[in-house]
ROTOR-234027 format. One record per residue (C-alpha): residue in one letter; x, y, z; residue number from 1. Coordinates in steps of 0.02 Angstrom, whole numbers, plus 50000, padded with zeros to 5 digits. Example, Ala and Ser with C-alpha at 12.3 -4.5 7.8 and 13.67 -1.06 7.14 Angstrom:
<atoms>
+-------+-------+-------+-------+--------+
: lumke :    xx :    yy :    zz : midren :
+-------+-------+-------+-------+--------+
:     A : 50615 : 49775 : 50390 :      1 :
:     S : 50684 : 49947 : 50357 :      2 :
+-------+-------+-------+-------+--------+
</atoms>
This chain:
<atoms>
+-------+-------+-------+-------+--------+
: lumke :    xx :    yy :    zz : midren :
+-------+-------+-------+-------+--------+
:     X : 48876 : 49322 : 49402 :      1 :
:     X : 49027 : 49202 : 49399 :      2 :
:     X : 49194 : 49234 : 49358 :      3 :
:     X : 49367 : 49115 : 49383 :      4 :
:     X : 49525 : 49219 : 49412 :      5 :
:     X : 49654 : 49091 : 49408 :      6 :
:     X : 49573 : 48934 : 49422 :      7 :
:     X : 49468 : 49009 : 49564 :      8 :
:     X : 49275 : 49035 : 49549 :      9 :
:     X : 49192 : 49176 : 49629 :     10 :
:     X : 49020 : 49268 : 49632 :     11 :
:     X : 49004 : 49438 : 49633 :     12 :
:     X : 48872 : 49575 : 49593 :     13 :
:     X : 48849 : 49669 : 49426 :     14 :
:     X : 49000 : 49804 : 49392 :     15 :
:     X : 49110 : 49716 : 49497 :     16 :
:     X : 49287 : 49764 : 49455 :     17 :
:     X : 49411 : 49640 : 49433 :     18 :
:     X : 49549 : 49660 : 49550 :     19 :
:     X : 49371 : 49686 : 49698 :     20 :
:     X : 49338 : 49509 : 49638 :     21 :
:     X : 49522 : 49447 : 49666 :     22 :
:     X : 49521 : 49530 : 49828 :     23 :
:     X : 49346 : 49427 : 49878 :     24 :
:     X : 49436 : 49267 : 49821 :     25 :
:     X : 49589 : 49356 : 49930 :     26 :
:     X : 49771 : 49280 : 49941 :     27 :
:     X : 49915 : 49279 : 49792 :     28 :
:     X : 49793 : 49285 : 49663 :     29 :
:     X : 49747 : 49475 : 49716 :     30 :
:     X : 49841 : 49601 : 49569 :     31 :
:     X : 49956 : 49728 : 49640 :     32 :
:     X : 49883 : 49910 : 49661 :     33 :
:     X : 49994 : 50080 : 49647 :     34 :
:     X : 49847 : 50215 : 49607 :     35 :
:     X : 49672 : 50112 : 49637 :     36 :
:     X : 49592 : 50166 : 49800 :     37 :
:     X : 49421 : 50063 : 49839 :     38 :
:     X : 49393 : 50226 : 49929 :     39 :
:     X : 49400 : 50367 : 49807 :     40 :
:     X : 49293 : 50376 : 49690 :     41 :
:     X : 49389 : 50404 : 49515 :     42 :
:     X : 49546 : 50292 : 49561 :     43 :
:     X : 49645 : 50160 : 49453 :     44 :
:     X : 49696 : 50149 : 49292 :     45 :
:     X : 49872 : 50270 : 49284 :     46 :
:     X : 49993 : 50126 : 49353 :     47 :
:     X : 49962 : 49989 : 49279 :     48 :
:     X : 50024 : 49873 : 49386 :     49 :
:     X : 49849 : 49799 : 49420 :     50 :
:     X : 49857 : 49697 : 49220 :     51 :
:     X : 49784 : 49537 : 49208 :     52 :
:     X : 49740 : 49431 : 49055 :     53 :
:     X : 49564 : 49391 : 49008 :     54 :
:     X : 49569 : 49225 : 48918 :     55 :
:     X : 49364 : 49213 : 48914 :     56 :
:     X : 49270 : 49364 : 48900 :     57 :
:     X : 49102 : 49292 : 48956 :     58 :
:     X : 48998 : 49136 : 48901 :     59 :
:     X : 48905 : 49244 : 48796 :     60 :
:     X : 49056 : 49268 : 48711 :     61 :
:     X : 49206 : 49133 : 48741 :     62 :
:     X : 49338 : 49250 : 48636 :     63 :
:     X : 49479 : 49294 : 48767 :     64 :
:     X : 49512 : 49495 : 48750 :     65 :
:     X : 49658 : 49511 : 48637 :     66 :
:     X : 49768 : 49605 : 48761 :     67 :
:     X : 49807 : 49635 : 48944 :     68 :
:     X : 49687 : 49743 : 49038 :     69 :
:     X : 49682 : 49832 : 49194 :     70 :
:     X : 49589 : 49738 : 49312 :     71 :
:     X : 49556 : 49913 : 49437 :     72 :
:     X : 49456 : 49972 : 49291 :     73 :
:     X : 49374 : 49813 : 49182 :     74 :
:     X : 49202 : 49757 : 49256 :     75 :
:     X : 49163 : 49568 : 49257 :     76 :
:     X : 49065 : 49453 : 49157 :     77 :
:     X : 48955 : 49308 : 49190 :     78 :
:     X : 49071 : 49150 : 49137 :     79 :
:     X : 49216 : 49258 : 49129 :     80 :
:     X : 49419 : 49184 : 49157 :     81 :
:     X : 49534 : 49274 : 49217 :     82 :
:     X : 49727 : 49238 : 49221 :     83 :
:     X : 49843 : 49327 : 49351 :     84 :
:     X : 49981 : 49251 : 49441 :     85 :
:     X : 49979 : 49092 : 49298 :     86 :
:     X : 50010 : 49194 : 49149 :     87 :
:     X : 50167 : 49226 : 49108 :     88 :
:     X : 50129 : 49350 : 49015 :     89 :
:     X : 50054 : 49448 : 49143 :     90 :
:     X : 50199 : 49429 : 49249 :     91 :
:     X : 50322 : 49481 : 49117 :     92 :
:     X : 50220 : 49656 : 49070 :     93 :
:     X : 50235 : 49687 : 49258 :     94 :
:     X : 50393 : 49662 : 49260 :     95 :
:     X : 50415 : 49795 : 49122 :     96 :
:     X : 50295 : 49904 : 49227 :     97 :
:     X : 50389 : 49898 : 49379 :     98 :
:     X : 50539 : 49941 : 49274 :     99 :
:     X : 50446 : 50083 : 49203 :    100 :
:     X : 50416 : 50172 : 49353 :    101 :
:     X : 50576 : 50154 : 49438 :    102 :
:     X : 50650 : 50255 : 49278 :    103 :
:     X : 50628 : 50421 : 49383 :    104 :
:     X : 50591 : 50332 : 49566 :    105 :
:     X : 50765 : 50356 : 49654 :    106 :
:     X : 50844 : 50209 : 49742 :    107 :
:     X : 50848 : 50288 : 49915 :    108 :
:     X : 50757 : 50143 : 50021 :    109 :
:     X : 50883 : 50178 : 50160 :    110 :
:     X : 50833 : 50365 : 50180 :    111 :
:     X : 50659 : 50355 : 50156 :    112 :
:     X : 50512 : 50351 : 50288 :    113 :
:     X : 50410 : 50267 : 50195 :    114 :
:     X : 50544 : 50112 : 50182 :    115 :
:     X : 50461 : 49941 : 50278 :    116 :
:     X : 50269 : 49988 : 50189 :    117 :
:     X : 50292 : 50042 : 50014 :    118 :
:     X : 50202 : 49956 : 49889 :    119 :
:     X : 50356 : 49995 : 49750 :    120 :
:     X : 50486 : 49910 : 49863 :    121 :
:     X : 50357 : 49753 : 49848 :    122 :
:     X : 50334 : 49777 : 49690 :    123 :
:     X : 50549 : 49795 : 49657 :    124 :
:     X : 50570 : 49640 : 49754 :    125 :
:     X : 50428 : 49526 : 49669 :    126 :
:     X : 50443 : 49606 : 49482 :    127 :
:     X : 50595 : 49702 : 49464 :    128 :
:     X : 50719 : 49667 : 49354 :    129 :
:     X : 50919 : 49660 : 49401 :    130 :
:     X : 50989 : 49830 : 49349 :    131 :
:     X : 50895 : 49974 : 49244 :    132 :
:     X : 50916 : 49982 : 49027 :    133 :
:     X : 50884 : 50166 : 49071 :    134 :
:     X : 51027 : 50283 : 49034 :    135 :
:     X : 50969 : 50466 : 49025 :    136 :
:     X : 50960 : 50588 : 49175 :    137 :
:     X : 50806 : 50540 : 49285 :    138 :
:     X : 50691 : 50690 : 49324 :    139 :
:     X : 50750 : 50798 : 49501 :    140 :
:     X : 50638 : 50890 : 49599 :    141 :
:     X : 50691 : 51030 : 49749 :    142 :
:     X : 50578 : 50957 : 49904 :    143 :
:     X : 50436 : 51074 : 49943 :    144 :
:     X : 50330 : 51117 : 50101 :    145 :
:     X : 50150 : 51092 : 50028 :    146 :
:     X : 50066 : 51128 : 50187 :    147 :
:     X : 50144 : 51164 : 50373 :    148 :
:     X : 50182 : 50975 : 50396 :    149 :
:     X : 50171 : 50889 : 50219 :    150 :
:     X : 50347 : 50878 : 50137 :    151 :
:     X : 50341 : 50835 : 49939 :    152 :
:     X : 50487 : 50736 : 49875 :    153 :
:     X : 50423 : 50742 : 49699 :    154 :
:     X : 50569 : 50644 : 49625 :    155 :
:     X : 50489 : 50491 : 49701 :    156 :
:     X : 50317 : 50530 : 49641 :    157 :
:     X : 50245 : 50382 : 49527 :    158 :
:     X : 50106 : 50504 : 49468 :    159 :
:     X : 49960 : 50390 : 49554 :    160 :
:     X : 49827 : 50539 : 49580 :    161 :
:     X : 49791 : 50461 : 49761 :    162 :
:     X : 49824 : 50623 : 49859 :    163 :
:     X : 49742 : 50751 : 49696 :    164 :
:     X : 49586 : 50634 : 49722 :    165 :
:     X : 49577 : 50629 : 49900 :    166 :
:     X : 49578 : 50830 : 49913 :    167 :
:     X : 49448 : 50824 : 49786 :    168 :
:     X : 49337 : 50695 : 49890 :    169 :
:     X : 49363 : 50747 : 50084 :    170 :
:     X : 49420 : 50917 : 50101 :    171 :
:     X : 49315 : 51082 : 50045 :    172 :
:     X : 49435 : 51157 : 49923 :    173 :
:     X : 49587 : 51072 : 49844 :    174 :
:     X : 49749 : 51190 : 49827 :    175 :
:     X : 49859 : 51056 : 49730 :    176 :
:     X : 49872 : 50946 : 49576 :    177 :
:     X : 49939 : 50910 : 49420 :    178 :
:     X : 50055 : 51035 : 49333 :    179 :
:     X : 50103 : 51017 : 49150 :    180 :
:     X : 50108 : 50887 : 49045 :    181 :
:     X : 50188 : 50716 : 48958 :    182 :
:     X : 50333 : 50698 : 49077 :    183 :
:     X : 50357 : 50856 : 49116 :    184 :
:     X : 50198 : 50830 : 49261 :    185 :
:     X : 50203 : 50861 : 49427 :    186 :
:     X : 50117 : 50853 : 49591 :    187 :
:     X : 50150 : 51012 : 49662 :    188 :
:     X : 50052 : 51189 : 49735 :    189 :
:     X : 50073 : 51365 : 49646 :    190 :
:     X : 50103 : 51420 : 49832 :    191 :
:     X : 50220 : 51340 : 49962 :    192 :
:     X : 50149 : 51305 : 50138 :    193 :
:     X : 49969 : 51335 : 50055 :    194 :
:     X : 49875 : 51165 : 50107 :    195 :
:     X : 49780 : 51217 : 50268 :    196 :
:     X : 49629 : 51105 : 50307 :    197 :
:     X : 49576 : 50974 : 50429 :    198 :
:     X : 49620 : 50823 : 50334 :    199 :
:     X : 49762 : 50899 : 50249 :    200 :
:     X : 49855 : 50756 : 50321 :    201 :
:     X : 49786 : 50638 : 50242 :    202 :
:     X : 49865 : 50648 : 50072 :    203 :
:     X : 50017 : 50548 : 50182 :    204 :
:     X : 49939 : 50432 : 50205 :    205 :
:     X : 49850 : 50383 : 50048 :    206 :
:     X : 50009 : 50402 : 49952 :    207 :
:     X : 50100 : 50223 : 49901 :    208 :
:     X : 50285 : 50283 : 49900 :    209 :
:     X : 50357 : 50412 : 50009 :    210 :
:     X : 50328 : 50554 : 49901 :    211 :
:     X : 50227 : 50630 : 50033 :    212 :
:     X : 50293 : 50639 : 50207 :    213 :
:     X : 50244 : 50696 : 50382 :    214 :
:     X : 50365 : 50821 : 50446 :    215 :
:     X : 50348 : 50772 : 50623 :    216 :
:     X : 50386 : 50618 : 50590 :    217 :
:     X : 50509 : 50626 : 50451 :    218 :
:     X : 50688 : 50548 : 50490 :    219 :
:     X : 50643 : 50516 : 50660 :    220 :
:     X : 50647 : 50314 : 50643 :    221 :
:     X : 50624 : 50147 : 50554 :    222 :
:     X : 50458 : 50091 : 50537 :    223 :
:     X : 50522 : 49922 : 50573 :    224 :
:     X : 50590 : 49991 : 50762 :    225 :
:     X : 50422 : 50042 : 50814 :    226 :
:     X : 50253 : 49953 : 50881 :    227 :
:     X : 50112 : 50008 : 50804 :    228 :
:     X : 49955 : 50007 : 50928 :    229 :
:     X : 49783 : 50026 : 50886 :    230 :
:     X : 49684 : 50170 : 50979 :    231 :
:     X : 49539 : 50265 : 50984 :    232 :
:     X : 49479 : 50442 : 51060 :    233 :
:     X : 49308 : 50529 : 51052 :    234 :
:     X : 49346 : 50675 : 50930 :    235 :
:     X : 49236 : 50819 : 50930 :    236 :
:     X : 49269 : 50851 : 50734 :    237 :
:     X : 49127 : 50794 : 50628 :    238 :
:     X : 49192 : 50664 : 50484 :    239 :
:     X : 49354 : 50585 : 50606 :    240 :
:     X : 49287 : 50437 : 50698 :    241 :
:     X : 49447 : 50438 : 50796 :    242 :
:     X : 49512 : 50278 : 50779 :    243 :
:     X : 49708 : 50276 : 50722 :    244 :
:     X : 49865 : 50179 : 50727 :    245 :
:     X : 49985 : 50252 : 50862 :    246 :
:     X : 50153 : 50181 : 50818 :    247 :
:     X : 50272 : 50169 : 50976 :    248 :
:     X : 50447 : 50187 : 51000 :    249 :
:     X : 50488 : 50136 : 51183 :    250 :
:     X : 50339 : 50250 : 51286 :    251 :
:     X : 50348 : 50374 : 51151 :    252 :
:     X : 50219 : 50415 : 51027 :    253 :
:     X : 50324 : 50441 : 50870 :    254 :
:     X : 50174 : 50454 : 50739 :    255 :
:     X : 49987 : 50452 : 50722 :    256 :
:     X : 49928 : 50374 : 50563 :    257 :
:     X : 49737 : 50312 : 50493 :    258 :
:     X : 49695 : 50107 : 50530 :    259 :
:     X : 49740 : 50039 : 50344 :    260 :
:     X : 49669 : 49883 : 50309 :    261 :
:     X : 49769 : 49716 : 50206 :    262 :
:     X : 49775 : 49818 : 50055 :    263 :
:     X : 49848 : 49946 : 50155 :    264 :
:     X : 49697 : 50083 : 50106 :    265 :
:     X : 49614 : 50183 : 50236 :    266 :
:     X : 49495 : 50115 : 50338 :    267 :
:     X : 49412 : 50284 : 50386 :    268 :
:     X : 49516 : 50457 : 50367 :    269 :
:     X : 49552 : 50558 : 50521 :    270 :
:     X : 49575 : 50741 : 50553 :    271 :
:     X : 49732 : 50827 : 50575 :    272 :
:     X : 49713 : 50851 : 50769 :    273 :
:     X : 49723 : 50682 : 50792 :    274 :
:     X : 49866 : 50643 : 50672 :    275 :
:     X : 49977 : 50785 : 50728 :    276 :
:     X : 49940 : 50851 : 50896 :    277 :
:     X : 49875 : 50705 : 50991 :    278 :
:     X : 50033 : 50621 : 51019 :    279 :
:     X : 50020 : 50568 : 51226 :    280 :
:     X : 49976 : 50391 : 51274 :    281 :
:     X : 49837 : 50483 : 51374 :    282 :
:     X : 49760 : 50577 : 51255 :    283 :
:     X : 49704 : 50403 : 51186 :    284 :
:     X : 49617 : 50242 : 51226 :    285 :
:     X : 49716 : 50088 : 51194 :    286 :
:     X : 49627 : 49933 : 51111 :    287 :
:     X : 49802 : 49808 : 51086 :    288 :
:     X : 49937 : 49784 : 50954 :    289 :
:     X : 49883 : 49801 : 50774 :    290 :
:     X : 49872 : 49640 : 50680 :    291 :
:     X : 50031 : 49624 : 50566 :    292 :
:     X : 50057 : 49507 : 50435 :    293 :
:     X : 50206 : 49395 : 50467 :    294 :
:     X : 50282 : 49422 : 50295 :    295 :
:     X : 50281 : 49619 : 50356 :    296 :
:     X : 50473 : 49689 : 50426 :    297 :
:     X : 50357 : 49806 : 50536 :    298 :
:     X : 50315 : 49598 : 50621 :    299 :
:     X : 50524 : 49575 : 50651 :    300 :
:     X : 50563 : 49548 : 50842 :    301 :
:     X : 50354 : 49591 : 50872 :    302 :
:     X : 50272 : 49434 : 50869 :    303 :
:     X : 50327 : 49238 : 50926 :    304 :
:     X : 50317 : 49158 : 50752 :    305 :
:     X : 50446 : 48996 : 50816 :    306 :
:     X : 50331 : 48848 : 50830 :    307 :
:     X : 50427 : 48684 : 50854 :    308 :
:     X : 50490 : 48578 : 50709 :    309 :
:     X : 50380 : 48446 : 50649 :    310 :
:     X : 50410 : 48252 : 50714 :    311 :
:     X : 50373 : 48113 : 50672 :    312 :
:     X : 50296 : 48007 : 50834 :    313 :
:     X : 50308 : 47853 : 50766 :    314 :
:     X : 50493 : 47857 : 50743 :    315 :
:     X : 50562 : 47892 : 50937 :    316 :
:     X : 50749 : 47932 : 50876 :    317 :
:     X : 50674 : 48089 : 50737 :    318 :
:     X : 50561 : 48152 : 50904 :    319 :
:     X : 50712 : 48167 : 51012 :    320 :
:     X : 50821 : 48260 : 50881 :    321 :
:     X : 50691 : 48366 : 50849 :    322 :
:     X : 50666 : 48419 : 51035 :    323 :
:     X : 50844 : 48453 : 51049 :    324 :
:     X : 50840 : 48547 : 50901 :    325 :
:     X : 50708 : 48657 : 50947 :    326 :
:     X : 50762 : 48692 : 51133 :    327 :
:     X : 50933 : 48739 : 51059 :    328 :
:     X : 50852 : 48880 : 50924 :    329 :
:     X : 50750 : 48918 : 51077 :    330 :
:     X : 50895 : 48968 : 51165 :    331 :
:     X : 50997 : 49056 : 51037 :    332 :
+-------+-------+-------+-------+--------+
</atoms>
């Protein structure tokens, strides 16, 4: 079936989602994602962020849906138009979304490890508004150990369900989840230090803020000072593929995380041996730096993105400015 998401046809199968039919077309036109994982079954729908107006339900029937939906969770029709990044209305709810969950969400981007790939600074930057209307006491959490190298920082927890429904999907037995209700919910374990599986480490991962943090790891450096590498190793536990993201500081193996893809989702999970106590160049086999996008602060000082300044040949005095130009910024 055919469906135009801002201006843009695409065809895509029956029960198509969407935001999976955005990300076909690919580019600006792709909704933001806080809780939707293509990967876990069960995801999307809590943040919001994904809204998009429907201006023509189908050609069946032309009427456009009479308010915004969540694209994560609405299916396509044949004929259907979509409006994303050229509705204005859609870009003032998410504006109001954004603002939403930064009522709780503390402002400590300078502290946090998950600062340089967080979806909610993104979102801030793109959406947010100025200052907060919000004036009551935001909700505070004491961090807990969940598990021997999981931290939870629960006051930044947006409530996304990522890391409840990845226990659910890849580990044997899930130990945490939602406690109470309204806004008194939390992510959190009736145990500390109780999470004690294989692919524990995964709920890091998976989570979109830095709620969730790896304790080896934690305060130990900027994303944005470190190389990430991709690597692979034959791992001997059934279900890890062994195929990671070592990120680099100097010769020094500061993390071990899962290969993410441009939506920054999981490519394939991995066990906990090979996030935690693989950690020497040797114990891997290097395939060359991971791809970055150029928009990314992990790309600063990474990647030669200076290209000369264009000329214009037919005009000899614009070509020799511009070569002088360019061999002094090539300099500096």
């Amino acid at each position: 079936m055919k469906v135009t998401i801002d201006g843009i046809p695409v065809e895509v199968e029956a029960g198509t989602t969407i935001l999976n039919a955005a990300r076909i077309i690919g580019g600006d036109i792709v909704p933001p994602a806080m809780c939707y994982y293509s990967k876990l079954e069960g995801s999307g729908g809590k943040c919001r962020t994904c809204l998009v107006k429907v201006s023509k339900g189908s050609e069946k029937d032309p009427r456009p849906m009479p308010k915004l939906v969540a694209s994560c969770r609405t299916t396509v029709m044949d004929g259907m138009e979509v409006q994303n990044i050229t509705s204005p209305e859609v870009i003032e709810a998410r504006k109001g979304i954004v603002e939403m969950l930064l009522i709780n969400h503390p402002l400590d981007c300078p502290i946090c490890d998950q600062a340089g790939e967080c979806d909610l600074q993104n979102l801030g930057f793109e959406h947010g508004a100025e200052k907060t209307r919000y004036e009551f006491d935001r909700r505070t959490f004491e961090k807990i150990d969940i598990g021997d190298k999981i931290q939870l920082h629960m006051t930044r927890c947006i409530l996304c369900y990522r890391c409840v429904f990845t226990a659910d999907q890849i580990t044997d037995h899930r130990i945490h989840g939602i406690l109470n209700r309204g806004d008194h919910s939390e992510i959190s374990t009736y145990i500390h230090e109780v999470i004690d599986n294989d692919f524990s480490g995964n709920v890091i991962d998976v989570c979109p803020v830095g709620a969730l943090t790896d304790k080896t790891f934690r305060f130990k450096n900027r994303v944005w000072f470190t190389k990430p590498v991709e690597a692979h190793r034959d791992c001997d536990h059934p279900g890890c593929n062994g195929k990671v993201t070592l990120w680099y500081k100097g010769e020094d193996v500061l993390r071990v995380t899962a290969r993410k893809d441009v939506y920054g989702e999981v490519e394939e999970f991995i066990c906990n041996t090979c996030r935690f106590d693989k950690k020497k160049t040797s114990d891997w086999v290097i395939e060359g730096p991971r791809k970055v996008a150029n928009w990314s602060v992990i790309s600063a000082n990474k990647y030669d993105t200076l290209k000369p300044l264009p000329v214009v040949k037919t005009n000899p005095v614009l070509v020799e400015a511009n070569k002088e130009q360019f061999e002094r910024e090539t300099r500096l």
